[in-house]
C-alpha positions, 0 to 999 in steps of 0.5 A, spaced: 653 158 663 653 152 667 648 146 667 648 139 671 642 135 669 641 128 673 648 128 675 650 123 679 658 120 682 659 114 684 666 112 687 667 104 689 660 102 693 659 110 695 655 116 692 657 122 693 653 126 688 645 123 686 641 126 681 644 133 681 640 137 677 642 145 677 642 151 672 647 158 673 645 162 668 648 169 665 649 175 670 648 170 675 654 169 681 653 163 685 655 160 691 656 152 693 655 151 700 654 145 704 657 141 710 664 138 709 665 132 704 656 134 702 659 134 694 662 142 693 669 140 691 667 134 687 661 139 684 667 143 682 671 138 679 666 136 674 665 143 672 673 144 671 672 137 666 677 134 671 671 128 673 666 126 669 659 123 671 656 115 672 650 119 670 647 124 667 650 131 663 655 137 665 655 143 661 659 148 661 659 155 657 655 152 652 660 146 652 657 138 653 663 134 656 664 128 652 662 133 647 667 137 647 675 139 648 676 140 656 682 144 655 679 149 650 674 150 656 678 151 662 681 156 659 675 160 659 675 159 667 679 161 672 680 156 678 683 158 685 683 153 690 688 150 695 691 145 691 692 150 685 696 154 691 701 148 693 703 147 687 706 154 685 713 156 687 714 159 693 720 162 691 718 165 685 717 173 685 710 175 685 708 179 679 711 172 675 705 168 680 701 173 677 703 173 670 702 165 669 695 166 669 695 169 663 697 161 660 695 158 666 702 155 668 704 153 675 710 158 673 713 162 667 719 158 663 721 164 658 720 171 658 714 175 658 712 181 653 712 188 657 705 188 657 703 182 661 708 184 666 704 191 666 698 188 666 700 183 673 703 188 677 696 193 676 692 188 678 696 187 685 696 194 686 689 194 685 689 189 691 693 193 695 699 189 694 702 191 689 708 194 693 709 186 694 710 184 687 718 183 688 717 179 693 718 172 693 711 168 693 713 164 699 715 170 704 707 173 704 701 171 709 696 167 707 691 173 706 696 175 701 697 169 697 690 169 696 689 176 693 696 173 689 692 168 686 686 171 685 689 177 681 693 171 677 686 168 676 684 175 673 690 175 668 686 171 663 679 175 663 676 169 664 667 168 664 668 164 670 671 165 676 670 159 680 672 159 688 673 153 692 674 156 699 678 161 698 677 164 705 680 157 709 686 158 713 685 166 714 683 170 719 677 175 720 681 181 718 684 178 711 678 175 710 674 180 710 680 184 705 680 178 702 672 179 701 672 186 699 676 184 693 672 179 690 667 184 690 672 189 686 674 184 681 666 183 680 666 189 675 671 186 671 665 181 668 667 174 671 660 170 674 663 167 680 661 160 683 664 160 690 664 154 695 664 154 702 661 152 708 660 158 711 654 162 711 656 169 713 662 169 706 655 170 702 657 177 700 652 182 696 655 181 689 653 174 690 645 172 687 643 165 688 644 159 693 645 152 691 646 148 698 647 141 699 647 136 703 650 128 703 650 129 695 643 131 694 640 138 692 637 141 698 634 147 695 636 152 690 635 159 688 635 166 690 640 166 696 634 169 700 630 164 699 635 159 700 639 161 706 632 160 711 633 157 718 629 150 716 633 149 710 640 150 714 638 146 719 636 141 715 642 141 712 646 142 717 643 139 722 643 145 727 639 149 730 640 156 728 636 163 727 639 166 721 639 174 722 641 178 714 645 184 715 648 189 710 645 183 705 649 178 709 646 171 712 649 171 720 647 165 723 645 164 731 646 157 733 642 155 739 642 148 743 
């Protein structure tokens, strides 16, 4: 699905990412997670072909970058991020929002078939918001902009469905919504690779780990494996006691 050999990114005279090497294969669902300014938001956008590497090869759905056309993969990929977001209109009704996805436009131009505006508005009732399909976009809490987006990203069926701190901004409540949804909209066949900062967003449907640190790769794999109290504190560089509930990672940070 996702392959990155001795990836390495350099801006000016800085380094953010050194010799990334990383593999996500079928059946996998991943999660980025790492400090703020690590290297998870640039590991996404060479994943969306949006930045290319100094060095080494990124491979996504069987594509080489360099090799291949961008476009022609990005419409295999669903994107929901804070950026994507604000460039939406906010006074465009929900279900137009939604249907967008389908073509990945920022907002629709002309008219749709009967059956794409079937198909967004089921997927916002799947959600729980289907009531807010009529709405304008910019009238909904920021819990309910995400499940917009997320049922947006859905309308294409993509393999991939790539998530930049989707819960940033949202309170414990929408967050946990926001959550439970995601684990619903699994079943629809997408991977996941989902970025955060925040270890207890690790949820059950997610397998795997990668958490960096300054750039590099601090550990790899399984998220048991990788979710350690050594390797957060190394990455971190806190003190933490780390306890699983419910197959979920919580953290206890200690002076």
């Amino acid at each position: 699905m996702i392959a990155f050999d001795q990836v390495t990114w350099k801006r000016e005279n800085r380094t953010i990412l050194q010799n990334v090497t990383f593999t996500m294969n079928r059946g996998e669902h991943w999660v980025i997670l790492g400090r703020n300014g690590s290297g998870k938001t640039t590991m996404l956008e060479m994943i969306n072909g949006y930045l290319f590497p100094t060095s080494g090869t990124v491979q996504v759905l069987g594509e080489t970058y360099g090799q291949c056309d961008v476009r022609e993969v990005r419409k295999r990929i669903g994107y929901i991020s804070q950026s994507l977001m604000d460039k939406l209109a906010l006074r465009d009704p929900v279900w137009e929002v939604v249907a967008s996805g389908v073509h990945a436009y920022l907002r629709l131009y002309q008219a749709v078939a009967e059956e794409t505006e079937h198909r967004a508005r089921s997927l916002l009732s799947e959600l729980r918001i289907g009531h807010l399909a009529d709405q304008a976009l910019g009238t909904l809490s920021q819990g309910e902009r995400k499940k917009v987006m997320l049922a947006r990203a859905m309308m294409a069926n993509p393999e991939l469905l790539i998530l930049d701190e989707p819960c940033s901004g949202l309170d414990l409540y929408e967050r946990e919504r926001f959550l439970a949804d995601l684990q619903l909209m699994s079943d629809r066949g997408a991977q996941f690779l989902y970025v955060t900062h925040h270890i207890e967003e690790i949820m059950p449907l997610f397998t795997h780990v990668l958490l960096l640190g300054s750039g590099r790769i601090e550990a790899a794999g399984t998220k048991h494996e990788v979710v350690t109290s050594d390797l957060i504190e190394r990455a971190y560089d806190v003190h933490a006691d780390l306890e699983w509930f419910n197959d979920r990672p919580w953290a206890k940070v200690r002076d």
